[in-house]
C-alpha positions in Angstrom: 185.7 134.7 -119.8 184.1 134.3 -123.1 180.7 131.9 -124.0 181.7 129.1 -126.1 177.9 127.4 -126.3 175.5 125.9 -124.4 174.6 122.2 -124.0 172.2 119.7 -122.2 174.0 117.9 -119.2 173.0 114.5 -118.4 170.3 115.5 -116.4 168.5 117.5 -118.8 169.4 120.9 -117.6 171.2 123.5 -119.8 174.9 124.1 -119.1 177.1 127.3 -120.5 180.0 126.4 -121.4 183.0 129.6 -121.4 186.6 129.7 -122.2 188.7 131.1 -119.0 192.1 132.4 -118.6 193.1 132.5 -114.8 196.3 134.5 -114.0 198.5 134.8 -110.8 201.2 136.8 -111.0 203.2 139.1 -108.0 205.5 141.7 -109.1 208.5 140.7 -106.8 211.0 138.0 -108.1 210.2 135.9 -105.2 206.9 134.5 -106.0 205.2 132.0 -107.7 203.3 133.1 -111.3 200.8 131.5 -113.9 198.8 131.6 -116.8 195.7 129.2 -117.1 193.7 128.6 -119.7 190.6 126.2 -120.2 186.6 125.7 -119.9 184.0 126.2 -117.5 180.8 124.1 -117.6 178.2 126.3 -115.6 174.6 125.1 -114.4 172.6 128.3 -115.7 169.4 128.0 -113.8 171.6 127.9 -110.6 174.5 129.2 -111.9 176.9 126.0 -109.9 180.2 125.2 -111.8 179.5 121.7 -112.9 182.9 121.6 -114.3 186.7 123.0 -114.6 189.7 122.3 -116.7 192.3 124.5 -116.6 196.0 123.8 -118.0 199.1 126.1 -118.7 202.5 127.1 -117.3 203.5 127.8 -113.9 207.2 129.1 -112.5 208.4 129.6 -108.6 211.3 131.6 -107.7 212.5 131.8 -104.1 215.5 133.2 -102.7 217.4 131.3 -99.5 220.3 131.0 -97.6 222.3 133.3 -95.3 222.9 137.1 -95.9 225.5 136.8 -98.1 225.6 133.3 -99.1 221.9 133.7 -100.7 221.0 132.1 -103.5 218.2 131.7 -106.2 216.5 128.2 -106.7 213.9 128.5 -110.3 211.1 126.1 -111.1 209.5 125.6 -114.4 206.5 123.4 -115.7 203.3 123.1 -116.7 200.1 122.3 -114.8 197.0 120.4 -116.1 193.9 120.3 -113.4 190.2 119.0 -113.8 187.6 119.5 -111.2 183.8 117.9 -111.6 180.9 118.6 -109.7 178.2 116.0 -108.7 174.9 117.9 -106.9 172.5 115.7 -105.7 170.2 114.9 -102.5 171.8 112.2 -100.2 169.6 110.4 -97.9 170.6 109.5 -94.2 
């Protein structure tokens, strides 16, 4: 996580603004593994995550079938994601 700046959000508070990298990986071949890379607004007087984007590759491998008529299925693709947060008081 690295600072890229800070800015004013709409409602006059100050945001930080960082560059992420978000990584999954397992060590078996049977798993599912990714690299994510993107921005994370964050509130800093409260430190809430206003908002995430996060977009990069992603690949699943998964072994099935019977003992000894096993075999290997492979996905492949990327993944793009955006998240917003919106804190406010709601009456009731």
């Amino acid at each position: 996580m690295r600072l890229l700046e800070t800015r004013p959000l709409a409602n006059g508070a100050e945001a930080a603004v960082f560059a992420i990298t978000l990584v999954a990986e397992r060590p078996d071949a049977t798993a599912v593994s990714m690299k994510l890379t993107g921005r994370l607004v964050m509130e800093v007087a409260s430190c809430r995550t206003v908002a995430v984007t996060l977009e990069g590759p992603i690949s699943a491998s998964e072994t099935r079938g019977p003992e000894g008529g096993q075999f290997q299925m492979n996905c492949e693709g990327t993944i793009r994601m955006a998240v917003e947060a919106d804190y406010r008081a709601v009456r009731r």
